[in-house]
N, C-alpha and C positions, 0 to 999 in steps of 0.2 A: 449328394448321392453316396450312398452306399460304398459302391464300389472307388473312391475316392482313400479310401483305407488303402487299398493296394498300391501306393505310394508309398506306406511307412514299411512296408513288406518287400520294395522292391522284385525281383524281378522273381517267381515264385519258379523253383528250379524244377524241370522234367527230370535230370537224374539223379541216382540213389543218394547222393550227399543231401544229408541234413543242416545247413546252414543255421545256427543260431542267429537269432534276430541283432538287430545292433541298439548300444543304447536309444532312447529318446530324446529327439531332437528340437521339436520343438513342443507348446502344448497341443493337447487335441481333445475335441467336444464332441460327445457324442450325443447329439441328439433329437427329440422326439422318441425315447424309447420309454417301453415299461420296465425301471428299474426295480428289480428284487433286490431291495438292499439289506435285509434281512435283521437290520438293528433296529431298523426304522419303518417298516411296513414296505410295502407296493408303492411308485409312484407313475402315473401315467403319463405321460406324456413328457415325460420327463429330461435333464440334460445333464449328465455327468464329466467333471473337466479333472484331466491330468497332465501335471509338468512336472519334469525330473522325476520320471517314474511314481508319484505321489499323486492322491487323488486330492484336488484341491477346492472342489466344490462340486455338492450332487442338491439336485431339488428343480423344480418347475422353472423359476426365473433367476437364474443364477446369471452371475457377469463372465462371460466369455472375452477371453484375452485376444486385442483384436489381431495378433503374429499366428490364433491359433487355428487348427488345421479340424472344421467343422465339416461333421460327417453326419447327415441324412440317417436315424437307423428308423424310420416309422414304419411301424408293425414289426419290429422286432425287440426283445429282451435283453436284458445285460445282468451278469448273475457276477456274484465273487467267484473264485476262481474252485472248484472244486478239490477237495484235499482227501486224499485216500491215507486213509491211519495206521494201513497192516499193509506193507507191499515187498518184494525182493528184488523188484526193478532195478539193475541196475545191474544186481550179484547173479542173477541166472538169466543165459539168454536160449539158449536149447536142451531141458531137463534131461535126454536121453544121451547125452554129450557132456561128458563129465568135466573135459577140459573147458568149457561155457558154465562152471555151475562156482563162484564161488563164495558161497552164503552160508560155509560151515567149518569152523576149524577143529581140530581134534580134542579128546579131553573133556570132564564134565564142567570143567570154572575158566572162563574167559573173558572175564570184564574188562579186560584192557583193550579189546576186538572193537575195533571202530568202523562201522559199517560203510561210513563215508572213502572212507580209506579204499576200499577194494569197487567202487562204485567207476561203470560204465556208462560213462556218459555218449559213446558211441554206439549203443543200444539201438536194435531196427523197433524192438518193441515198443518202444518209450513212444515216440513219434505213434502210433496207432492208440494208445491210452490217449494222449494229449486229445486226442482228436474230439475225443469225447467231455473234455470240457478239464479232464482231471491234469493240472498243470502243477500242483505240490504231490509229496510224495515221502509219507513216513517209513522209510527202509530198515526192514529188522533181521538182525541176524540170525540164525537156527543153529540148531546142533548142541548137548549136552543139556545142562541141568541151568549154568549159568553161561546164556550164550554170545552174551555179547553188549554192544553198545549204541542204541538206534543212534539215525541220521534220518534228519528233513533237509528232503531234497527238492528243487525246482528241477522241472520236469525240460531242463534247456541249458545248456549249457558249452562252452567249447571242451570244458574237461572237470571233473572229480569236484577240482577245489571252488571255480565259476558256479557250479550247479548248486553247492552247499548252502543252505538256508540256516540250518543251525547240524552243527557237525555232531554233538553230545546233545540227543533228545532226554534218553534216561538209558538204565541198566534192563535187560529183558531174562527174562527166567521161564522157562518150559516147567512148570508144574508137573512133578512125576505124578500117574495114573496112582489113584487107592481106592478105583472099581473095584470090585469083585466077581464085574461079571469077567466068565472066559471067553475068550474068541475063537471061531470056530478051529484055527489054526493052532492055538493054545495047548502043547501036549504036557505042560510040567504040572506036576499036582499044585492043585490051587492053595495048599499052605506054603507051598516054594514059591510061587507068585507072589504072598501076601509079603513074607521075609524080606523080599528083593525090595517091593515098595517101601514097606516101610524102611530098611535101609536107607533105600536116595531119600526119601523125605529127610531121615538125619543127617544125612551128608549137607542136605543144603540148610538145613536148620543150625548145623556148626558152621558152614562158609559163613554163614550172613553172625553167627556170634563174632567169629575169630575180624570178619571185617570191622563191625563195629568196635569190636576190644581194639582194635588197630586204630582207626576212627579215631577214638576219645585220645589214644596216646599220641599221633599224633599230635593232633591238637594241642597237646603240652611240649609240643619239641622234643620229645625225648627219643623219637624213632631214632635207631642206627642203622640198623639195615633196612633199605628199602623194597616194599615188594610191590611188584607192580600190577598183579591182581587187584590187591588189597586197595592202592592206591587209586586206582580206576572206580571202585567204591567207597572211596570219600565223600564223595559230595550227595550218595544219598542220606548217607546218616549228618551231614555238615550244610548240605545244601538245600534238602528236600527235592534233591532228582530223582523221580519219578521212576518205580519199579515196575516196568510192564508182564504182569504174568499170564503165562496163555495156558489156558485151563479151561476146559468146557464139563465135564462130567461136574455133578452134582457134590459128589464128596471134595473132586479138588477145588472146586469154590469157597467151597465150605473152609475146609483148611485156609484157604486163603486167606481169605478175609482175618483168621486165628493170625494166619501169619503177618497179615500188615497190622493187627492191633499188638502181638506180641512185640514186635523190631520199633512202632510208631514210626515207620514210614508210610510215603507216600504211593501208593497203588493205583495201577488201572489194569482192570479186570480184560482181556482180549478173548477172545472167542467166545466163551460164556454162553455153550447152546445151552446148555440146561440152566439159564439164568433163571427161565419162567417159575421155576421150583422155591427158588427163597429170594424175589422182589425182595422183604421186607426187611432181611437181613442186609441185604445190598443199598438198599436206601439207606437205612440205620446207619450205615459205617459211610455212609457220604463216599462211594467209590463209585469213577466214572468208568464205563463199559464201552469197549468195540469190539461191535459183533464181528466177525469174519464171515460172509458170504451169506445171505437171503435163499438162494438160490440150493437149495439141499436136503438131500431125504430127513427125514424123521433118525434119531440115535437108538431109538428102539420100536420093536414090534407093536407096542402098548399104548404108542404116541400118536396123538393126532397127525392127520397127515400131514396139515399144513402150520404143524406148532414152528417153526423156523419162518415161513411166512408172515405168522400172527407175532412173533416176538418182539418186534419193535414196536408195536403197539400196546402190548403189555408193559414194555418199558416205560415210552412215554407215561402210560395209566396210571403207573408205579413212582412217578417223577423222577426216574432217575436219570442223569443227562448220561447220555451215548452217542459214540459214531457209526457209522456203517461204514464197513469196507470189503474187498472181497481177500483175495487169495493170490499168492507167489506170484507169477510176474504179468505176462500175458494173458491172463482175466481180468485185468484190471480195469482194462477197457467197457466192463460189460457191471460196471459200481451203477452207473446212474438207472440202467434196466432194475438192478436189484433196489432200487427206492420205489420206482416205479410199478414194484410187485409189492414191498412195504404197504404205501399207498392203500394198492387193491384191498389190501387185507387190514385196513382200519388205522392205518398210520395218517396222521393230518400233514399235508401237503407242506404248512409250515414248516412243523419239525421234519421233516422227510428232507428239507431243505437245509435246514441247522444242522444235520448231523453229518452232515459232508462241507460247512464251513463256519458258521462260527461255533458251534459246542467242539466241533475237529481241532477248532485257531487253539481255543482253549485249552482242552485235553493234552493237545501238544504243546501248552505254553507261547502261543502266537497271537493271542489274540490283540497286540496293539498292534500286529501288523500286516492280519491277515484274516478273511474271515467275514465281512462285511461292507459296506457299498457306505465309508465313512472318509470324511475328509481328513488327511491326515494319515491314512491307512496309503498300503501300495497298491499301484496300479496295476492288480494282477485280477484279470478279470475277463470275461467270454461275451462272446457278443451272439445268442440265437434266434434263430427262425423258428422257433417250436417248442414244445416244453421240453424239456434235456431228459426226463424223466418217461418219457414217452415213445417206446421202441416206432412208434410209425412215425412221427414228427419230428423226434431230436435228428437235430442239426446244428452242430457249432461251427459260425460263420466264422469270428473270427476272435482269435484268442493275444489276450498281453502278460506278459511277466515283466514285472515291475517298470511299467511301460513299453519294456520292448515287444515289438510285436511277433510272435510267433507262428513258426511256418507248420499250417497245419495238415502238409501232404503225407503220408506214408508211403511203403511197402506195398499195402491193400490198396491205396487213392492211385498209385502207378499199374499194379495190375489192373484193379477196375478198366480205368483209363486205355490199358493195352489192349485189351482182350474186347473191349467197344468198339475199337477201332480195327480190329479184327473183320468185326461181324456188320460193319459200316461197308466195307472194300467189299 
């Protein structure tokens, strides 16, 4: 049975403490379910087995270890674990509260800003995302021109350094605007506008010289003084770590792209609403793309209405691999709704699935350990009643990070709860 699970989860707590799961203790099978393993198709009826956190065998007639703790799931799913690619989880817990926000340091060049580093793992919010299936978590920092230095984060943990999945994802850079158009708030004359732009574009067009000239000298031992900006940007020009630039307008793509064949680094395109404009460019330069949020008006009056909608689907069309994710901390919960409207709008169910775990494992450099329904991989994975992708039916019964099993009550699952029992008496 089913409910046979609620043994590794022990005693599932009525008050606000979030208890982290405990490791795994013994193995556990789960099955008769349809697993979506996504490296390997669908399997029905299927039985997936993990011990010491590790998944050690998925398929129809697999050997089940006989110490291990087999769980009933028929008529229900088992997915990889959902990975959101763009989140602040962690750095902001009430936007309007400034002492809760800290996701931005001062200054335009900060690569030494380690996101992991300022990360709350006692978040009410994190627990209400979990809930929804989404159990990793690429956390980026904001603020300036160069803002910092992502963290993949498991979405459980007792503190910071427990939660940390990999602490250095890559370096992240805010693409200055080189629109033209003005906003309606816009009062400086539009060649003062132009000036300013292009300024920060040189500004970062010298940071990324001045790091790589450092880069290369390094590398010959000859540095004296050390700077630790500079040194925070070694490893993309040394390493090939990954520069995430967030840019949606059409020009700053454009540039973009100039900018990672100019440096030959390594790029991932993040928000990218006006990607539908140059697909073929974006394919050409083999740069992988995460959308930020499905769910959003049109950038201009002239735009179809539902071009953000259709965007993933032109992606796909265009072969270009991408993830979906949404936005800052507390929407994040509402990723898998946003495949779900993908979907409606001509995205195929497969990839709508891939882009929240294995092209996500990928993109973020995780793909041997996350991302697919493979032996060998970790046992971080959700167990539903419905399609996750589907506002009426999603429901995530029950969720594991690297085996341990995760308690998937919130804030919301206590009020609900409260306020039933209200209108019961």
């Amino acid at each position: 049975m089913l409910w046979c699970i609620c043994l590794l989860i022990g005693t599932i707590a009525s008050t606000s403490a979030q208890i982290p799961g405990p490791p795994q203790q013994s193995p556990v099978a789960l099955m008769n379910a349809t697993l979506y393993t996504v490296s390997n198709g669908i399997i029905e009826g299927g039985t997936l087995v993990f011990e010491n956190g590790r998944i050690t065998a998925v398929g129809k007639d697999v050997p089940i270890p006989p110490n291990a703790l087999q769980i009933d799931c028929t008529g229900k799913r088992i997915y990889p674990a959902f990975i959101t690619t763009f989140a602040q989880l962690g750095l902001v817990e009430i936007d309007a509260v400034r002492a809760t926000r800290d996701v931005a340091e001062v200054g335009d060049f900060n690569p030494n800003v380690v996101a992991a580093t300022a990360y709350n793992a006692e978040s009410e919010i994190i627990p209400t995302v979990r809930s929804n299936g989404i159990l990793v978590a690429h956390v980026v920092p904001l603020g300036g021109l160069v803002t910092g230095r992502s963290s993949v984060m498991y979405l459980d943990g007792w503190n910071n350094e427990e939660a940390t999945l990999r602490k250095v994802a890559g370096v992240v850079v805010a693409f200055p605007s080189l629109s033209p158009r003005q906003q309606r708030w816009e009062r400086r004359p539009a060649e003062e506008r132009r000036r300013e732009q292009e300024e920060r574009l040189r500004k970062l067009y010298d940071f990324f010289e001045q790091a790589r000239s450092y880069a290369r000298t390094a590398a010959t031992g000859s540095i004296r003084l050390r700077d630790l900006r500079f040194e925070a940007m070694r490893a993309v020009f040394q390493d090939s770590l990954p520069v995430f630039i967030l840019a949606d307008e059409y020009q700053q793509l454009r540039e973009a792209v100039r900018f990672a064949r100019h440096f030959g680094i390594r790029v991932i395109l993040v928000g990218a609403a006006d990607a539908w404009r140059l697909l073929e460019e974006i394919r050409a330069a083999d740069i992988p793309v995460i959308l930020r949020r499905i769910h959003r008006l049109p950038r201009r009056d002239d735009e179809p209405y539902d071009i953000a909608y259709r965007l993933p689907a032109l992606l796909e069309q265009a072969g270009i691999r991408f993830a979906i994710a949404e936005e800052h901390s507390w929407p994040q919960r509402n990723l898998p709704h946003n495949l779900g409207t993908a979907i409606a709008f001509g995205l195929s169910p497969e990839t709508a699935l891939r882009t929240v775990t294995l092209w996500a494992a990928e993109i973020l450099g995780l793909a041997d350990r996350l991302g697919s329904l493979d032996a060998g991989k970790e046992a971080t994975l959700i167990v539903c009643s419905g399609d996750p992708f589907d506002v009426r039916t999603n429901r995530v019964e029950f969720a594991f990070i690297r085996g341990r099993s995760v308690d998937l009550t919130s804030r919301h699952t206590r009020l609900a709860e409260k306020y039933r029992q209200r209108y019961r008496r």
